[in-house]
C-alpha positions, 0 to 999 in steps of 0.5 A: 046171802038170803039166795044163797041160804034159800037155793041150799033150802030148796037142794036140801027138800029135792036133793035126797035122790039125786046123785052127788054134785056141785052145790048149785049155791056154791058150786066150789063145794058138793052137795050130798044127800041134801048137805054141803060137804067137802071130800076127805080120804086116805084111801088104797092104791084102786085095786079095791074091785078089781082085786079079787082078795081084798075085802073092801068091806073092812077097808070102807068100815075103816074109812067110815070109822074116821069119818072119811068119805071117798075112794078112788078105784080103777076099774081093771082096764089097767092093772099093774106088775106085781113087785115091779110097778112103782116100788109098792109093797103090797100093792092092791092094784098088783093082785095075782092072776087068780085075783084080778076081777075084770069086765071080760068073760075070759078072753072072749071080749064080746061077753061080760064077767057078771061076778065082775059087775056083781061085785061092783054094784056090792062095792059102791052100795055098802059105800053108800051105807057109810056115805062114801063117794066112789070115784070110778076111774075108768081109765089110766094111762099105760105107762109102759109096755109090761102094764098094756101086756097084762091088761084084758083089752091087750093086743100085739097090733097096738103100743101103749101109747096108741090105747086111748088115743082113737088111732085103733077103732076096734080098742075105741069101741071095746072101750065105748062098750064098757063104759056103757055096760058099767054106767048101766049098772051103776046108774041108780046109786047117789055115791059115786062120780066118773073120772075119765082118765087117770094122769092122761097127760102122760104116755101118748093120751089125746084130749080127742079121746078123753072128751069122747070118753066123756061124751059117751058117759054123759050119754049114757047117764043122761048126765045124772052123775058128775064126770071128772077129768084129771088135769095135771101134776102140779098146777095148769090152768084150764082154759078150754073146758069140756062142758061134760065135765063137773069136776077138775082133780090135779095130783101131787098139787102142793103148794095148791096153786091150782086152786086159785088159777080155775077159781073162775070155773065155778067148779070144784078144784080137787087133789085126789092123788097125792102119795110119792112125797116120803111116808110121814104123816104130816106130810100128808095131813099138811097137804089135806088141810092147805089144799082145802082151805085154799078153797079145794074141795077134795082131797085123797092121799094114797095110803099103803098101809090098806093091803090084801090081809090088812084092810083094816089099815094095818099094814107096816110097809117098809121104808122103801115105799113111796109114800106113807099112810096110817091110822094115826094120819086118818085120826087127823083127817077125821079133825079135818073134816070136823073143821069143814063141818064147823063152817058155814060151807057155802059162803065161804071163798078164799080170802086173800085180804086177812092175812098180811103176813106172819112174823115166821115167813121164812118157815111158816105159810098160811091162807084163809077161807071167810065169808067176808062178814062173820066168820074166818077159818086160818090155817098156818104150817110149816111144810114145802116142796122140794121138787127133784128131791127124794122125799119131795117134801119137807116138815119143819116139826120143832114147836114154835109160836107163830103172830099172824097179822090179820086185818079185820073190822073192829069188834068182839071177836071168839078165836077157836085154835084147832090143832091137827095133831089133837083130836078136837079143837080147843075152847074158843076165846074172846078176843077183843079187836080195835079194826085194821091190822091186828096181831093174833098169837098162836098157841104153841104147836108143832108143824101145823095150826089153824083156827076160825074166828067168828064175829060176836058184836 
């Protein structure tokens, strides 16, 4: 523990310049401008840049407001069919011809578009002022014809699935041209990262590719900047690493299975899409905290309530829609974040050995975070998947008491109960504990309820 606290010491003296990065005391967790820190956010459907109408400054002031402090954005490599794509109303990544900002003079792809790279330099520097992170998504798949059609790089000699694959030498230097272009003109910001390719593991995307996308960028950048790959729907073990990468984010990843089966990476595991799961707020929250305190680092939901007109969050989508997203769901994210902040951040790991179980298995899951010696974060809800069913998750949201049976040393103990649906924790308790298995009561709540536990004696 004393290399632990003296490694975060010496971050912290040279860490103010340095762009954010696993923590090299635990690098689980990030280390930002000198600080551990966990990524949190509900953020727009990545059409931020690329969509010339919507004033990011309103939305990043929105995501600053709840203390939220990611984003992911796509970089108009890819774009999508306005009321065809997904069945999002409102969608930011569908602007309009007149709207749709990227890298290319026109059609002529040996010229940039300045306003294009000008805009993007704005977007991730006013960011930076609110302590946001910028994922920069460079690629996506092209699920299908119509999405390769309208994309800028398009041509009729190339299908869909052949784009990012290395089978087209003139679309592979297009390609290598601009991630160097815009890694130049981004290399001296702290707040952001690359991902190299959003959900590759679907329409024709090759490993050869992503890993030759991911050397380009580390060349560029001198490996100043983390490199994210996205890795899976769900949960895949990662079993041969590419050494450029920092980060491994999985989508729609609940349970968060994910988390513990790449715990061995030493990496950190985030969930940096989720968003098809009905448009209830718990759904969403609960996903965030159960992710997290399964030791993930970074969680994003896709939130539809962020449009052009409506970057306050305003936006009232209709109950078609995908997914959900509102301000009351950022408010609860904000709590979330105030947790993490609570917790001696790089000591702590999953904990397998404190919960023996609860009294309502049959509703209720739970999982824990500990430092192993002082301090233990529980959190318990009553939320599952249903995989194949419209929405794929389910709530359970009538109030309930819940005993969890934890093992813990002998002591005095204080009990700090954090209800999500609350907009800050409760007054800690004393509780005194006689060692081994123990019942801790619940208060009562609705759908989900956590706590930390710190060791007084």
């Amino acid at each position: 523990m004393k290399l632990v606290l003296f490694l975060s010491a010496v971050m912290t003296l040279f860490a103010a310049d340095m762009p954010i990065q696993p923590h090299p005391a635990n690098p689980h967790y990030f280390l930002f401008r000198g600080k551990p820190t966990v990524l949190i956010t509900s953020g727009e459907h990545y059409g931020a840049v690329l969509n010339g109408a919507f004033d990011y400054r309103k939305y990043l002031d929105t995501l600053a407001a709840n203390n939220l402090n990611l984003t992911r954005t796509f970089t108009g490599m890819y774009r999508e069919v306005p009321g065809e794509s997904f069945e999002i109303s409102g969608n930011t990544l569908a602007p309009r011809d007149a709207d749709f900002i990227h890298p290319f003079a026109g059609k002529d792809l040996t010229k940039w578009n300045p306003a294009y790279f000008e805009r993007w330099r704005d977007f991730v520097r006013y960011a930076g002022t609110k302590g946001i992170i910028v994922e920069v998504t460079l690629f996506t798949s092209y699920y299908n014809e119509n999405h390769w059609k309208i994309s800028p790089t398009y041509s009729p000699d190339v299908k869909s699935d052949e784009v990012l694959a290395l089978k087209h030498p003139a679309q592979t230097e297009i390609q290598e041209r601009f991630v160097r272009k815009l890694v130049a003109e981004l290399k001296d910001f702290d707040n952001i990262y690359y991902e190299v390719c959003n959900e590759p593991y679907f329409h024709g995307i090759t490993e050869a590719w992503q890993r030759r996308i991911a050397a380009v960028v580390a060349e560029a950048d001198g490996k100043r900047h983390m490199i994210s790959r996205n890795i899976a729907n769900g949960a895949a073990e990662i079993k041969d690493p590419d050494p450029n990468i920092s980060l491994f984010n999985f989508h729609y990843a609940r349970p968060p299975r994910a988390v513990a089966m790449n715990w061995n990476l030493n990496k950190p595991i985030g969930l940096n899409e989720t968003g098809f799961d009905g448009a209830l707020d718990a759904t969403y929250r609960i996903q965030a905290w159960d992710f997290l305190l399964a030791g993930g680092a970074l969680y994003n939901n896709l939130d539809y309530s962020f449009t052009v007109g409506h970057e306050d969050g305003s936006y009232v989508y209709p109950a078609t829609q995908p997914g959900g997203g509102t301000a009351n769901l950022r408010k609860q994210l904000r709590l979330l974040r105030q947790f993490f902040d609570a917790l001696p951040l790089l000591e702590m790991k999953p904990d397998e050995k404190l919960l023996a179980g609860n009294e309502r298995s049959e509703i209720v899951s739970s999982r824990a975070l500990s430092n192993g010696k002082s301090t233990w974060a529980i959190y318990a809800h009553t939320g599952k998947a249903f995989p194949g069913y419209k929405p794929g998750y389910g709530v359970w949201s009538r109030k309930l008491t819940t005993r969890l049976i934890v093992d813990l040393p002998a002591g005095d103990y204080e009990v700090q109960w954090w209800l999500p649906l609350e907009s800050a924790p409760r007054n800690a308790e004393t509780w005194k504990h006689l060692g081994g298995s123990g019942v801790l009561t619940t208060p009562e709540y609705a759908e989900d309820v956590a706590a930390i536990i710190r060791k007084r004696s």
